[in-house]
Each structure stands twice: as structure tokens, then as C-alpha cells.
N, C-alpha and C positions, 0 to 999 in steps of 0.2 A: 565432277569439277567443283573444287569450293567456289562459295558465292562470299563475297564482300560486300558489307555494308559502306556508300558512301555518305559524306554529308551532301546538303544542296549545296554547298559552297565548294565542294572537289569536283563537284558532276561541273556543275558552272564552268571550272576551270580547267577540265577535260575538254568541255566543249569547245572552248576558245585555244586549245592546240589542235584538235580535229581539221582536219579536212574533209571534204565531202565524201561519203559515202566510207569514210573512214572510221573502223569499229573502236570502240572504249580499249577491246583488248591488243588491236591495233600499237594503240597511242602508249598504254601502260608498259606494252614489250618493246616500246623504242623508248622511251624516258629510263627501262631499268639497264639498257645495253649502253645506253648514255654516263649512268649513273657508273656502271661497272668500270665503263673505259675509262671514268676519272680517275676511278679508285684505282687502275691499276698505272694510273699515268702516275699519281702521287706516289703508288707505293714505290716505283721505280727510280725516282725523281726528275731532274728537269732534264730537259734534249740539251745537251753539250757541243753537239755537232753545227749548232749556229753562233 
């Protein structure tokens, strides 16, 4: 598995989305499922159906 270097300033701000007993790899595989579903909401565009 590659290893990533963070700064102290992303570890910081990893910890403050964490939850308990919640892993680093946790948090980073729901920020990029987040990050996706934006990207695929934009590429689509906007809901017309409201």
C-alpha cells in the first residue's frame, strides 16, 4: 500500500473530521466519495425536477 506524507496542518484537520475510533483511511474514503459525487453532480448539471 503507498504511504503519504502529511503535513501537521492536514493531520490536524483530519482529526477534527474524525470520529471516534474512526481511521485516517476511514475519513479520506468518504471526503473522496464526496468529492466524486460533486464532480459527477456538476458534470450532469442541475436537478430540473424541482
Amino acid at each position: 500500500m503507498p504511504q503519504i506524507a502529511l503535513s501537521e496542518e492536514t493531520v490536524r484537520r483530519l482529526d477534527g473530521l474524525r470520529t471516534e475510533g474512526e481511521s485516517y483511511d476511514d475519513v479520506v474514503s468518504e471526503l473522496v466519495s464526496i468529492y466524486e459525487a460533486e464532480e459527477r453532480s456538476m458534470a450532469t448539471g442541475p436537478d430540473e425536477s424541482g
